[in-house]
PyMOL Python script that loads the backbone (N, CA, C, O; Angstrom):
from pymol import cmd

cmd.read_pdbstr("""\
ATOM      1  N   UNK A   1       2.212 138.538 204.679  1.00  0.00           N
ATOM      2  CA  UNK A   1       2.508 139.415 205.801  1.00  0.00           C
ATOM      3  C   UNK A   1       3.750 140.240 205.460  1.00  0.00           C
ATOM      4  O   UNK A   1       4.792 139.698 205.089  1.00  0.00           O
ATOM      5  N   UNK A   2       3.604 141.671 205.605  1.00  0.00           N
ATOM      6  CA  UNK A   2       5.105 142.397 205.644  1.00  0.00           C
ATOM      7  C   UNK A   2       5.894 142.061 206.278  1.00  0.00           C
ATOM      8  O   UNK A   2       5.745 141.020 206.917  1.00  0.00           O
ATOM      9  N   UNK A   3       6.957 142.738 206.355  1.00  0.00           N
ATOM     10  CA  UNK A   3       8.449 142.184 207.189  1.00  0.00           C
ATOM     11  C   UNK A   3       8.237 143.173 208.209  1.00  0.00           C
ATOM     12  O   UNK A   3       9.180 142.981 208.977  1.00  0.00           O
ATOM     13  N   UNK A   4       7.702 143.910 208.565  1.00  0.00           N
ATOM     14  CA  UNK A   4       7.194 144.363 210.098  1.00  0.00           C
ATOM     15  C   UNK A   4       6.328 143.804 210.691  1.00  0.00           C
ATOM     16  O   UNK A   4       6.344 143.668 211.914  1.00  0.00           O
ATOM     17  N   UNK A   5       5.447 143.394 209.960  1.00  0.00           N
ATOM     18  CA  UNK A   5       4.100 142.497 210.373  1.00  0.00           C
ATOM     19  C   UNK A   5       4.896 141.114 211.285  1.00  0.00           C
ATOM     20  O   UNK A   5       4.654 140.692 212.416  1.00  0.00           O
ATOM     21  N   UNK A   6       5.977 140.630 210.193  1.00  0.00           N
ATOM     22  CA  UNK A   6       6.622 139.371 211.079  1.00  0.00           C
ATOM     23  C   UNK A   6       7.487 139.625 212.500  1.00  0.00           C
ATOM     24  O   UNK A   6       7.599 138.901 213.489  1.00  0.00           O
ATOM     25  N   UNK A   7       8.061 140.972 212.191  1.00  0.00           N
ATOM     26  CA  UNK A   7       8.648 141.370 213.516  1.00  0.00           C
ATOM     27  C   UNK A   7       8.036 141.764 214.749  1.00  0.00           C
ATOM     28  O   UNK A   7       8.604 141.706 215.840  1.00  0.00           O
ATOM     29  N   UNK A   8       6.557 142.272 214.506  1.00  0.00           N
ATOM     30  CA  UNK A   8       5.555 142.344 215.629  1.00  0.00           C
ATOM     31  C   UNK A   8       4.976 140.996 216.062  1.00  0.00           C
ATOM     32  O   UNK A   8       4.848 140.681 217.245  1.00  0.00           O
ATOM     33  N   UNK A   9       4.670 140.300 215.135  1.00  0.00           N
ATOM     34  CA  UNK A   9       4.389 138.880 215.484  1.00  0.00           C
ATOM     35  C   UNK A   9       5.425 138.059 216.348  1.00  0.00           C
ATOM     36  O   UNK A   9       5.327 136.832 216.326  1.00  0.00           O
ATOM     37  N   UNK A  10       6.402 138.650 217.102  1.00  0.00           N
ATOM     38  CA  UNK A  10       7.475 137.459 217.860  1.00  0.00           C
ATOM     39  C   UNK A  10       8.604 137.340 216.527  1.00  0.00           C
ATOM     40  O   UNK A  10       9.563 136.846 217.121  1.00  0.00           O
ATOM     41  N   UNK A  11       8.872 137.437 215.659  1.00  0.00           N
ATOM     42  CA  UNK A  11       9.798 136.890 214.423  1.00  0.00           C
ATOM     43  C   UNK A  11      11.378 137.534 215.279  1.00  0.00           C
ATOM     44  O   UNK A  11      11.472 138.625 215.841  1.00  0.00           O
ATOM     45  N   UNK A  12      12.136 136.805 215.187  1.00  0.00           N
ATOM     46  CA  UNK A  12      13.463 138.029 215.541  1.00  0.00           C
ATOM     47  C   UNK A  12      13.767 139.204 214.629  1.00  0.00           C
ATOM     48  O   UNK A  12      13.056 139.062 213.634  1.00  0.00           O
ATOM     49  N   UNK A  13      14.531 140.339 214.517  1.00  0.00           N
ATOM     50  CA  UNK A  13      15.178 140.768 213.303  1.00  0.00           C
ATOM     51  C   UNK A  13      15.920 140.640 212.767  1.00  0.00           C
ATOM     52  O   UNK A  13      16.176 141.422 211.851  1.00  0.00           O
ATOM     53  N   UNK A  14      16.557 139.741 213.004  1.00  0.00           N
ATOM     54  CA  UNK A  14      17.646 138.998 213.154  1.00  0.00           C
ATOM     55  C   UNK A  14      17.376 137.753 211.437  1.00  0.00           C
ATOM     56  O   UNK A  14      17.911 137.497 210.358  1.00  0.00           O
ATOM     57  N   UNK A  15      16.539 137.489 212.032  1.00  0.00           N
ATOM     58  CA  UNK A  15      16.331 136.252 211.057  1.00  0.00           C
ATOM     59  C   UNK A  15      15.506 136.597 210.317  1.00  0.00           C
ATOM     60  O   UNK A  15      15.421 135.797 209.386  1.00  0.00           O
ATOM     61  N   UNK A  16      14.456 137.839 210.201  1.00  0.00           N
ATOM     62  CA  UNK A  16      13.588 138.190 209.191  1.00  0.00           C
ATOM     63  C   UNK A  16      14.602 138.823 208.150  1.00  0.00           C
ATOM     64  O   UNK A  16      14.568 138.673 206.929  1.00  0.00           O
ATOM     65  N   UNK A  17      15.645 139.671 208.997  1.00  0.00           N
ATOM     66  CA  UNK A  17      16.838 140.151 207.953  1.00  0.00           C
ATOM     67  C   UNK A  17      17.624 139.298 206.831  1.00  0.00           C
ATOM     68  O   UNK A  17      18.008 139.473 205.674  1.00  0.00           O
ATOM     69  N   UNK A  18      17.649 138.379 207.710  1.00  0.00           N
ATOM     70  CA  UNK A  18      18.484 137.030 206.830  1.00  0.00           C
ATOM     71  C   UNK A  18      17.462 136.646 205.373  1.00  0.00           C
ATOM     72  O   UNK A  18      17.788 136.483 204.197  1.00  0.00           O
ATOM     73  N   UNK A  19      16.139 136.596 206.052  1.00  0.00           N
ATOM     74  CA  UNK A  19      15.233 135.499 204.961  1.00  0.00           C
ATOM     75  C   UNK A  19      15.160 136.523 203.882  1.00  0.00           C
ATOM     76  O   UNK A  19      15.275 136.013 202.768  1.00  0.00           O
ATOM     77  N   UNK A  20      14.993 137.895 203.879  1.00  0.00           N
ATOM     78  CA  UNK A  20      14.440 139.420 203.362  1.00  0.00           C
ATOM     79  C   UNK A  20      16.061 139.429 202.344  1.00  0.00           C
ATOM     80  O   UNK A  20      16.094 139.634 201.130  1.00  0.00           O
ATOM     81  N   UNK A  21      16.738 139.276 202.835  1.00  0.00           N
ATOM     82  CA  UNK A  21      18.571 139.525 202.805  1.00  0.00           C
ATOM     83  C   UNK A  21      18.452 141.049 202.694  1.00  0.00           C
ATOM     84  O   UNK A  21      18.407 141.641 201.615  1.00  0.00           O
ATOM     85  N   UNK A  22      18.394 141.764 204.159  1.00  0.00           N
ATOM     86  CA  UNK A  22      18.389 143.380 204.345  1.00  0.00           C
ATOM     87  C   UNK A  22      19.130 143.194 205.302  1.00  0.00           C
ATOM     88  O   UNK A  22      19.422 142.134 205.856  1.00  0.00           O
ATOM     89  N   UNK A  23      19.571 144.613 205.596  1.00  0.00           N
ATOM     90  CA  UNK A  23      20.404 144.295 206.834  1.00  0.00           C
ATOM     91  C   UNK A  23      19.680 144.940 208.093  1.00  0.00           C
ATOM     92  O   UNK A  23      18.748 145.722 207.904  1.00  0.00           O
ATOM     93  N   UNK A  24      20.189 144.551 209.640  1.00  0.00           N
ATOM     94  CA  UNK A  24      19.045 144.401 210.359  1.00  0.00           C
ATOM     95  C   UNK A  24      18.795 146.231 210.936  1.00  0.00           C
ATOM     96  O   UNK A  24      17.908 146.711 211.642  1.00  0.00           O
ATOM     97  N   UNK A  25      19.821 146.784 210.366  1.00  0.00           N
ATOM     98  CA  UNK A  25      19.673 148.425 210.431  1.00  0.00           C
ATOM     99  C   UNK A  25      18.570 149.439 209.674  1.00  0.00           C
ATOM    100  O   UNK A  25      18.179 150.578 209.929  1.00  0.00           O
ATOM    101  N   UNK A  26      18.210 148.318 208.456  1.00  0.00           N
ATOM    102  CA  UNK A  26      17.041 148.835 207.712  1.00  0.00           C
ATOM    103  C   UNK A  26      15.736 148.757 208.495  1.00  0.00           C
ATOM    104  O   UNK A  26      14.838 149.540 208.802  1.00  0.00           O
ATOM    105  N   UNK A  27      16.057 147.328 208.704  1.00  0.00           N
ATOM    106  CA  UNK A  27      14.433 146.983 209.655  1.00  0.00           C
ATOM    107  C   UNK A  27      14.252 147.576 210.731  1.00  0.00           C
ATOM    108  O   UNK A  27      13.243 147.189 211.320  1.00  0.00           O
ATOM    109  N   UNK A  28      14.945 148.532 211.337  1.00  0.00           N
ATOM    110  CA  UNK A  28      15.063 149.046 212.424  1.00  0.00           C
ATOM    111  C   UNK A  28      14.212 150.552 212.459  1.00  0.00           C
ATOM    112  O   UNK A  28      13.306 151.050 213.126  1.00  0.00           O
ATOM    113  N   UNK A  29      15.162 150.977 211.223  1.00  0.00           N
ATOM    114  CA  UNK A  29      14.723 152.057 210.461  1.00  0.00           C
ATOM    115  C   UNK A  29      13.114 152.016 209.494  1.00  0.00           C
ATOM    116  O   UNK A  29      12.386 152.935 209.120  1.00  0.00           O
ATOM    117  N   UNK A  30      13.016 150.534 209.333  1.00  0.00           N
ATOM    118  CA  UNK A  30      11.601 151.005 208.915  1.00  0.00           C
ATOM    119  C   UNK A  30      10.762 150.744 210.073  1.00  0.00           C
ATOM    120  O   UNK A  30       9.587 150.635 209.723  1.00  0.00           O
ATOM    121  N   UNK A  31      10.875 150.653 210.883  1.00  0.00           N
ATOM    122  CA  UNK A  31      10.248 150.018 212.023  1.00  0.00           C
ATOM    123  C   UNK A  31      10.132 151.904 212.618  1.00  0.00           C
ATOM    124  O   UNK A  31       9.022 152.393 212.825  1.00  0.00           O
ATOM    125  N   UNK A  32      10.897 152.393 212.733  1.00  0.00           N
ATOM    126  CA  UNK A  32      10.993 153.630 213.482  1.00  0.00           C
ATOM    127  C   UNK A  32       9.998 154.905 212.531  1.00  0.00           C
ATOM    128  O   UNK A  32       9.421 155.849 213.070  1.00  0.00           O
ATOM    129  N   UNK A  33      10.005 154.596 210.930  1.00  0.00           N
ATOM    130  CA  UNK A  33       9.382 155.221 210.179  1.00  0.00           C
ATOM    131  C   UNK A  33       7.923 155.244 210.052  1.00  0.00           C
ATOM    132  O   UNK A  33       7.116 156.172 209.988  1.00  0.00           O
ATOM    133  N   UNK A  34       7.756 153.433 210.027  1.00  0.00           N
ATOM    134  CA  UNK A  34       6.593 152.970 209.539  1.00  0.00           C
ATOM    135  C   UNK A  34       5.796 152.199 210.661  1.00  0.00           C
ATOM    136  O   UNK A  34       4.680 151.762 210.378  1.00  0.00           O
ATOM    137  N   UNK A  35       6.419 151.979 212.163  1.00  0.00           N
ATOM    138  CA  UNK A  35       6.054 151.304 212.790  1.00  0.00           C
ATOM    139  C   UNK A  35       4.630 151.176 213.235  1.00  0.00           C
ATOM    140  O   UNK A  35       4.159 150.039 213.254  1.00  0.00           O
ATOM    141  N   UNK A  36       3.842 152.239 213.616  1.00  0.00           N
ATOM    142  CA  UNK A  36       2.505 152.200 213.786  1.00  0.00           C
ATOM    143  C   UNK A  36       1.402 152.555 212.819  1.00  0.00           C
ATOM    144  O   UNK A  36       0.301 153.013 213.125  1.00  0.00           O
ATOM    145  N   UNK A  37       1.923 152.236 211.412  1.00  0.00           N
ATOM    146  CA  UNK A  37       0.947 152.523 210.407  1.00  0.00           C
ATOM    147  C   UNK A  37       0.580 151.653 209.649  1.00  0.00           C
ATOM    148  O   UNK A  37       1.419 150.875 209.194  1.00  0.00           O
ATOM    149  N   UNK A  38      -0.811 151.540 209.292  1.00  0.00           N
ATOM    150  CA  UNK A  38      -1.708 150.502 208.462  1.00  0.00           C
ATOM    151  C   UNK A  38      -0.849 150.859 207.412  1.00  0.00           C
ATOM    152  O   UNK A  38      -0.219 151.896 207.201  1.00  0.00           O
ATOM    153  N   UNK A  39      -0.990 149.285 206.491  1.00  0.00           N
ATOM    154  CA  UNK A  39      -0.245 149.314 204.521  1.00  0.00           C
ATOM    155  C   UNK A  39      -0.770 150.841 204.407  1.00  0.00           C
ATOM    156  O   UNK A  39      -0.005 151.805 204.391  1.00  0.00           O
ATOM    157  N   UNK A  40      -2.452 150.946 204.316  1.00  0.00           N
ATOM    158  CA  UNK A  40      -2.669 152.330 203.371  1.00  0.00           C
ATOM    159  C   UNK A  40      -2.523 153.325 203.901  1.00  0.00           C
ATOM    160  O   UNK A  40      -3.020 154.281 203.305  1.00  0.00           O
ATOM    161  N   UNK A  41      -1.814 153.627 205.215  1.00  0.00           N
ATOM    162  CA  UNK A  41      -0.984 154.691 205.304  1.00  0.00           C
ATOM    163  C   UNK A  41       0.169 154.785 204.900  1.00  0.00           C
ATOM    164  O   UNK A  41       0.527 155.924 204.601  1.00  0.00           O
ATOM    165  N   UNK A  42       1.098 153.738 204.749  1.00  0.00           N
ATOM    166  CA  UNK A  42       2.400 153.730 204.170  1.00  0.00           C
ATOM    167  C   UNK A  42       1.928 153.890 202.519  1.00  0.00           C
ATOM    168  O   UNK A  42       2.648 154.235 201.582  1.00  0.00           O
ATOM    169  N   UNK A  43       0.843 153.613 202.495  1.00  0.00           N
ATOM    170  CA  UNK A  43       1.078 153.864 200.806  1.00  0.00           C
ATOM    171  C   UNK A  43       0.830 155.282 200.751  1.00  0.00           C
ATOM    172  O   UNK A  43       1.613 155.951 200.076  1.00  0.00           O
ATOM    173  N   UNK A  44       0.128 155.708 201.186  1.00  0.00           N
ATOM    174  CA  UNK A  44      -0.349 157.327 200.434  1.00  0.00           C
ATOM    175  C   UNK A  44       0.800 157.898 201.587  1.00  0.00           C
ATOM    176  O   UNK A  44       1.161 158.901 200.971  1.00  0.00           O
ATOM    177  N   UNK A  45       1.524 157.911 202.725  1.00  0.00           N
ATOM    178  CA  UNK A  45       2.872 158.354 202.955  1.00  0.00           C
ATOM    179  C   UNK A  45       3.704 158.466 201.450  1.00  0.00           C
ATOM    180  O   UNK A  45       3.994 159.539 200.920  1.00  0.00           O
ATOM    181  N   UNK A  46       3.939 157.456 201.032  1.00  0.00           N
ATOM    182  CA  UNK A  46       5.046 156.819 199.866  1.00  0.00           C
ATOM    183  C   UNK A  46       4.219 158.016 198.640  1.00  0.00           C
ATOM    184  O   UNK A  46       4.901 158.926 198.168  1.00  0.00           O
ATOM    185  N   UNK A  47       3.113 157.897 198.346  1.00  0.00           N
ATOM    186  CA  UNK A  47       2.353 158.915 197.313  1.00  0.00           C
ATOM    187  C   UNK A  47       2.684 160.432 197.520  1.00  0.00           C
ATOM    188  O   UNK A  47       3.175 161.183 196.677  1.00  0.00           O
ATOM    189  N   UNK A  48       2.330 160.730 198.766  1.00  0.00           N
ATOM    190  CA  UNK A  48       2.656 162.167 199.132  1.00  0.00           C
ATOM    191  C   UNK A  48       4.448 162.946 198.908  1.00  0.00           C
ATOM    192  O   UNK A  48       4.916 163.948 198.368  1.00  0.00           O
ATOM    193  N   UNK A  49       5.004 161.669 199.755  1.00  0.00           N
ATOM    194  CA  UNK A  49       6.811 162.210 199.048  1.00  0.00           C
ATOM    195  C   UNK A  49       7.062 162.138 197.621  1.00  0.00           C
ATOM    196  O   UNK A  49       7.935 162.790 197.049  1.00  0.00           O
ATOM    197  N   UNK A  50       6.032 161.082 196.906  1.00  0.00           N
ATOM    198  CA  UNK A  50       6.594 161.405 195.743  1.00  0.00           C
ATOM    199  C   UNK A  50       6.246 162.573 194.843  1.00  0.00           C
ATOM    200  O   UNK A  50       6.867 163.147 193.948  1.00  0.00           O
ATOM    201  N   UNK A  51       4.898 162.754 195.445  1.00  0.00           N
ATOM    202  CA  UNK A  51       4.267 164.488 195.003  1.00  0.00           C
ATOM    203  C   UNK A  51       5.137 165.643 195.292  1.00  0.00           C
ATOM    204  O   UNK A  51       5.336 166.601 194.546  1.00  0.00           O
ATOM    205  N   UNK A  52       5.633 165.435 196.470  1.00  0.00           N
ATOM    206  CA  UNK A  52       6.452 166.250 197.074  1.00  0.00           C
ATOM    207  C   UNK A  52       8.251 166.269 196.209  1.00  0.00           C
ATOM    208  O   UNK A  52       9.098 167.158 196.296  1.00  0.00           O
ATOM    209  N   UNK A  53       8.313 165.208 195.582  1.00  0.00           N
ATOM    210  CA  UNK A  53       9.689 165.616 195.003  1.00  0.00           C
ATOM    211  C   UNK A  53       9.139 166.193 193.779  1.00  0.00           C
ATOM    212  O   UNK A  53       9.605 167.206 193.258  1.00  0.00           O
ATOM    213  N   UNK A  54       8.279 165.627 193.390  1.00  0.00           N
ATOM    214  CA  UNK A  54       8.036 166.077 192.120  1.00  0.00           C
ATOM    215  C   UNK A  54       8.040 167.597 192.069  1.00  0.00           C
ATOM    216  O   UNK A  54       8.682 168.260 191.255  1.00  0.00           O
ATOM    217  N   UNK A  55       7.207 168.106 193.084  1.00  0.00           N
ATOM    218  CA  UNK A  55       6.532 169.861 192.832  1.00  0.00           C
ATOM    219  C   UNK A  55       8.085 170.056 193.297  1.00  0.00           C
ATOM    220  O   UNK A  55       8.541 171.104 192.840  1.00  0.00           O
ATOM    221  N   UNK A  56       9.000 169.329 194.076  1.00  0.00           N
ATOM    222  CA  UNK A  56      10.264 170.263 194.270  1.00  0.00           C
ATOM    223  C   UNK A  56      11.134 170.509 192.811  1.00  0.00           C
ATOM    224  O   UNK A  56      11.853 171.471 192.539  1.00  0.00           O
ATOM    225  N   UNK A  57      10.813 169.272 191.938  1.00  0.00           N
ATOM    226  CA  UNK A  57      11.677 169.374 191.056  1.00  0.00           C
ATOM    227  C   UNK A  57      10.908 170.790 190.001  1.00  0.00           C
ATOM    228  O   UNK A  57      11.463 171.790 189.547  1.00  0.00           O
ATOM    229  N   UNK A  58       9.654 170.399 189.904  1.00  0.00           N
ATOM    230  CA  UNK A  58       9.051 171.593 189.519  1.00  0.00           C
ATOM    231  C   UNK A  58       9.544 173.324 189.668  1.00  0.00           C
ATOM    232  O   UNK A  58       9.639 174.226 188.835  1.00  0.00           O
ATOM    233  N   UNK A  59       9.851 173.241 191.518  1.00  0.00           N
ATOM    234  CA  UNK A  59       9.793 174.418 191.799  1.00  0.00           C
ATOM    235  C   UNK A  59      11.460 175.123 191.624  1.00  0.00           C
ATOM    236  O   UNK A  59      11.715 176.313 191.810  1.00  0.00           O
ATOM    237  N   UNK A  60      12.414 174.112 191.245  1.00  0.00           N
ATOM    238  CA  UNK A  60      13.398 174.735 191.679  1.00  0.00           C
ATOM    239  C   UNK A  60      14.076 174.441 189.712  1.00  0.00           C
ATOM    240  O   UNK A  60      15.180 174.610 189.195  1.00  0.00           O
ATOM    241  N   UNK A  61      12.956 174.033 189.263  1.00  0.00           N
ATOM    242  CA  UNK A  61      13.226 174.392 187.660  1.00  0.00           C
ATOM    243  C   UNK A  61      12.855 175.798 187.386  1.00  0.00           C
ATOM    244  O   UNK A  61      13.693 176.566 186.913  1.00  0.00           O
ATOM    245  N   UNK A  62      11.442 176.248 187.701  1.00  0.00           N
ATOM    246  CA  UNK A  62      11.034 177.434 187.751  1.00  0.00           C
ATOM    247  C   UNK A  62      12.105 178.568 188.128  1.00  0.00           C
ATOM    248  O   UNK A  62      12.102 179.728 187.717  1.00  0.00           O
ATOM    249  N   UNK A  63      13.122 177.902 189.102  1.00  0.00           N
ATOM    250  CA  UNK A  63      13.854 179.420 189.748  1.00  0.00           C
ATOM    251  C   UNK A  63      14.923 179.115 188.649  1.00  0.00           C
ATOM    252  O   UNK A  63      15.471 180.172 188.338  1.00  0.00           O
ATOM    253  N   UNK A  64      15.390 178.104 187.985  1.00  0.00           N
ATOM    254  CA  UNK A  64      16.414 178.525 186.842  1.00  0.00           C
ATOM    255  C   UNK A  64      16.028 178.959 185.928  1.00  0.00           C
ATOM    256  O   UNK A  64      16.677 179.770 185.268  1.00  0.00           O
ATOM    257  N   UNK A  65      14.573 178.451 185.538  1.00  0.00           N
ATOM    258  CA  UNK A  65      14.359 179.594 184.188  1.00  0.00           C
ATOM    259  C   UNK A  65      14.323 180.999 184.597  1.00  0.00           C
ATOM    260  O   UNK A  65      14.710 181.847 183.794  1.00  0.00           O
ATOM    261  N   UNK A  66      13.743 181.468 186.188  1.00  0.00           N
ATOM    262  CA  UNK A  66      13.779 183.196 186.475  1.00  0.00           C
ATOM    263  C   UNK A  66      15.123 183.933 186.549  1.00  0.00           C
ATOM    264  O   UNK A  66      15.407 185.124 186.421  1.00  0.00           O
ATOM    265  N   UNK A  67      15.912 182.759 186.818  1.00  0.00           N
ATOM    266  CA  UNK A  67      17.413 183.277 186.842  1.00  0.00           C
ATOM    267  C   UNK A  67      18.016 183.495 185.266  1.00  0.00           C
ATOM    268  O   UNK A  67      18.738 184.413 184.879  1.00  0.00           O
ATOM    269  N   UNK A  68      17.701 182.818 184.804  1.00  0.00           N
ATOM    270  CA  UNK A  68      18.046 183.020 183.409  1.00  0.00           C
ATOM    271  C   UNK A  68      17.395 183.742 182.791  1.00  0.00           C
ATOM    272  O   UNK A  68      18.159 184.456 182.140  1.00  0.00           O
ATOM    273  N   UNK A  69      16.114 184.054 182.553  1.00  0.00           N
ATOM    274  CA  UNK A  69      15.150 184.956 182.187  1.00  0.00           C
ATOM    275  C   UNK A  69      15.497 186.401 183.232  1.00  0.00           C
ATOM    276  O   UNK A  69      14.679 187.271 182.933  1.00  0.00           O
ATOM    277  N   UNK A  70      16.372 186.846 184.247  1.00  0.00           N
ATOM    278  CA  UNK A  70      16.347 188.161 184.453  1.00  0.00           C
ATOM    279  C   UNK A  70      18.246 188.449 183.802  1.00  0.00           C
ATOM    280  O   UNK A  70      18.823 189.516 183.595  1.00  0.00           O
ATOM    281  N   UNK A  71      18.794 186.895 183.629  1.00  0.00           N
ATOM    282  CA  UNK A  71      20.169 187.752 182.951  1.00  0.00           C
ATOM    283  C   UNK A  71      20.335 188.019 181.727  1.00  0.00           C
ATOM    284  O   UNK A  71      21.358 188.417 181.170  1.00  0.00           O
ATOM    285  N   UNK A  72      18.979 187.725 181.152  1.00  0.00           N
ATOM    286  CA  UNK A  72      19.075 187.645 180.087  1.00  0.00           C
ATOM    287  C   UNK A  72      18.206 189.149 179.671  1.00  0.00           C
ATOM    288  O   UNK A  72      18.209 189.605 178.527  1.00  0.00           O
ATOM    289  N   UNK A  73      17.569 189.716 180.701  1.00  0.00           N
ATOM    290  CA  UNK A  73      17.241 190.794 180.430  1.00  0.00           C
ATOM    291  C   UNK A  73      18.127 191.992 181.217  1.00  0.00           C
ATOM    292  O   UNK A  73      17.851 193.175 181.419  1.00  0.00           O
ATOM    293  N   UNK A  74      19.056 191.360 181.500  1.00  0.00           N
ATOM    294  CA  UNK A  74      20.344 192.271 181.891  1.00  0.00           C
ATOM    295  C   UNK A  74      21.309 192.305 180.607  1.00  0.00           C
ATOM    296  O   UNK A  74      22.389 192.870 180.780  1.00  0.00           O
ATOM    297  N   UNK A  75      21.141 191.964 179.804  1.00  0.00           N
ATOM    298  CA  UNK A  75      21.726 191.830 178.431  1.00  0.00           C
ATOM    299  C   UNK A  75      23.095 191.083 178.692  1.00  0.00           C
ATOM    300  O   UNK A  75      24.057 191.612 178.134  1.00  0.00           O
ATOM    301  N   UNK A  76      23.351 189.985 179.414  1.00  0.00           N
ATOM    302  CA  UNK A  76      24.319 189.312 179.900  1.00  0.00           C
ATOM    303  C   UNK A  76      24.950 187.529 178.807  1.00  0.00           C
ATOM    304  O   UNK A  76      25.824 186.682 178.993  1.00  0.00           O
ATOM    305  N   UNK A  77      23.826 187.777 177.690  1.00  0.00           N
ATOM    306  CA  UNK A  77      23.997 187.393 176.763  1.00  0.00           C
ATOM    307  C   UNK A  77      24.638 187.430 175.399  1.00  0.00           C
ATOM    308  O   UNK A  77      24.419 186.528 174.590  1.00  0.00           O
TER     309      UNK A  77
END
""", "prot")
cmd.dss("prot")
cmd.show_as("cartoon", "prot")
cmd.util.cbc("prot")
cmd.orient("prot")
């Protein structure tokens, strides 16, 4: 069972925090994130941000090579 699964079940957060050793501000926070979603929505959630950093890292490589590729045709080299 997840550690939300135990906190919907009656568990305190208190003491799921302790057994987990998180603190009880996380569980709160995943509770507020993840609270009404099946595992395989939290997983393909978790899949999608990581697509999502990725194409960011992608996209904001792209704007340094255009930045560099127009000073460099400013003859700034």
């Amino acid at each position: 069972m997840c550690i939300l699964g135990e906190i919907g079940s009656g568990r305190s957060v208190a003491e799921t925090a302790r057994q987990y050793g998180v603190a009880e501000a996380t569980i709160y926070r995943w509770r507020e994130k993840f609270g009404g979603m099946e595992v395989s929505e939290v997983r393909r959630l978790r899949e999608l941000e990581a697509e999502n950093a990725r194409l960011r890292r992608i996209v904001a490589q792209q704007a340094m090579d255009l930045d560099a590729l127009k000073e460099l045709l400013r003859g700034k080299w």
